[in-house]
Structure formats: C-alpha cells, structure tokens
N, C-alpha and C positions, 0 to 999 in steps of 0.2 A: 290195440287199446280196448275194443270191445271185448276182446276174450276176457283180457284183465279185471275186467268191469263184474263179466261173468262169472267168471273165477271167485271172486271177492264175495260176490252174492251170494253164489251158493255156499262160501263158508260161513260168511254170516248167517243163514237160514239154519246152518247144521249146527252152530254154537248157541243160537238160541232154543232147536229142539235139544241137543245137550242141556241147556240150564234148564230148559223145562221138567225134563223127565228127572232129575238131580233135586230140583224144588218138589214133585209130586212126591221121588222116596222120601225126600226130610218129611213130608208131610203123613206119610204112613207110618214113618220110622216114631214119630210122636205117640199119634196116636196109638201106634201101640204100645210104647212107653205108659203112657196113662189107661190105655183098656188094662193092661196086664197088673196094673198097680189096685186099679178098684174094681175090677170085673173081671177075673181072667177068664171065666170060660166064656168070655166073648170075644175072645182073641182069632180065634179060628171055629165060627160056628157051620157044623155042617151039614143041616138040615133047612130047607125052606123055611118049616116056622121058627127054626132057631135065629137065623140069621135077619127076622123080619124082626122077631122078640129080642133081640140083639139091637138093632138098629138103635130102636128107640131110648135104650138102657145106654147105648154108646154116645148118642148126643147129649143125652143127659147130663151123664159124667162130661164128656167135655165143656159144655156151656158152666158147668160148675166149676170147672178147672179155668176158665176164661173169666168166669168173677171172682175167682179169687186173685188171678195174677193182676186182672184189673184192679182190684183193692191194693194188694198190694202198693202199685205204683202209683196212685194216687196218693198214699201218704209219702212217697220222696218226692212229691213235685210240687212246686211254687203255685200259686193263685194261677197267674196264668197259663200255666202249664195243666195244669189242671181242666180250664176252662178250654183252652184250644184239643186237647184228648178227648172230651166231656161230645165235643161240635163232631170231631171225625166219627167219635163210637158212634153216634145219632145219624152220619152219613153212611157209615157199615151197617147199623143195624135194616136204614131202609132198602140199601146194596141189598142183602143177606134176603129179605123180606121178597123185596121183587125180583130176585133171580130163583129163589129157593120154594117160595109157597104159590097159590093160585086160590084165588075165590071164582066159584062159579055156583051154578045152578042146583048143583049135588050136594057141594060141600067146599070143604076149604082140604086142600090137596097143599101136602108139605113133603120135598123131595129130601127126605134126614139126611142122601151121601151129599148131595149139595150142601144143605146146613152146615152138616159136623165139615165137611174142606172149607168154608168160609171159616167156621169158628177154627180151627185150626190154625188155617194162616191167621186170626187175631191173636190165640195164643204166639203163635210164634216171633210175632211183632211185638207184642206187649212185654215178652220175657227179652228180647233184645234192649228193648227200653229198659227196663230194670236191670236189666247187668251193665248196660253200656250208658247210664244218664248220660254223661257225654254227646252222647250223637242222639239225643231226644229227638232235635230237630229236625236233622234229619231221617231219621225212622219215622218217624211221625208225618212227614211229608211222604216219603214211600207208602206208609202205611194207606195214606189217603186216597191216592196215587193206584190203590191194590180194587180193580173193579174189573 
C-alpha cells in the first residue's frame, strides 16, 4: 500500500512539473507572437545592451497589448461583471507590484522578466474571457486564484 502511495506521488509531482513547463512555453509562445508583431528585432536580441534595451520595449508592448484586451472585455460584460474583473485586476496589479518591483534606499528596482510573465499570464486570461464569456466565472476565479 505504501509503495502505491508512492507511486501515485511521484506521478502526480511529474504531471504537475509537465503542466508547468507546457504553461511557461504557452507563455513564451505569446509573447513572442506579440514581440514579432510590434518589435521584431526584439525577438532574439543578442547583445547585453540589446537585450536590456529590449526588455523594457518588450513590457511595454505587452502592458499595452493587456489594455487593450482588457478594454476589450469590458465592453461584453454586464455591471457586475465588470465590477468583480475591476476588484481582481486591482488584486493582480498589487500581485504584480510586490512580486515584481522593490523600493529601497537606491531606488525603486523593477524585475521587467517578472512583469512582462505576470502581464502575460493576464493576457492570457483576459483573451480566454473574451472568446469563451461562457466560462467568465470560472476564468475569472482561476484568474484570481493565479499568485
């Protein structure tokens, strides 16, 4: 019985590092969808200043690509759907804030590969909203659920 136990474990530990690593490519797999659509040569930059001058042009574009799909769905949803979306982005953006930035002594220090994978996975949530209204509720519970 304990082996079985054992057994059992260990495939669920491998089924979740499987969905993990499967969730990170959908997350590259976007973004570079969207880098190559408005910035391509920041697709593959291959110099240290490229890649730092990249960073910042690549959040960019994403946080802009993340308010427009949030507009978007805002206009096919009800008052209160509206207003419960409205409360989660406000629970992701503080998410996003204190996983992603730091205030100290120096300066105000902001990690952009953290940013832009938080705004990602909201794109990715937000555009599931909008193709599937249907299951609002439930993505919108996932989404909240996403820390």
């Amino acid at each position: 019985m304990k082996q079985l136990i054992k057994i059992t474990l260990v495939l669920l530990a491998l089924s979740l590092v499987a969905n993990a690593s499967i969730r990170e490519s959908e997350l590259r797999e976007v973004q570079k969808a969207i880098v190559s659509k408005n910035i391509p040569n920041c697709v593959d930059p291959k110099s240290f200043y490229d890649k730092v001058y990249c960073a910042g042009k690549v959040y960019a574009v994403l946080d802009d690509n993340l308010n427009q799909i949030y507009k978007n769905l805002r206009k096919k949803l009800n008052k209160d759907q509206k207003n419960r979306l409205k409360k989660v982005q406000r629970f992701w953006i503080k998410d996003r804030d204190d996983k992603c930035a730091s205030v100290n002594s120096s300066g105000i220090t902001l990690n952009l590969t953290c940013a832009s994978t938080k705004t990602l996975e909201s794109i990715i949530y937000l555009d599931q909203m909008n193709k599937n209204p249907k299951d609002f509720d439930i993505l919108l519970k996932e989404y909240k659920e996403l820390r």
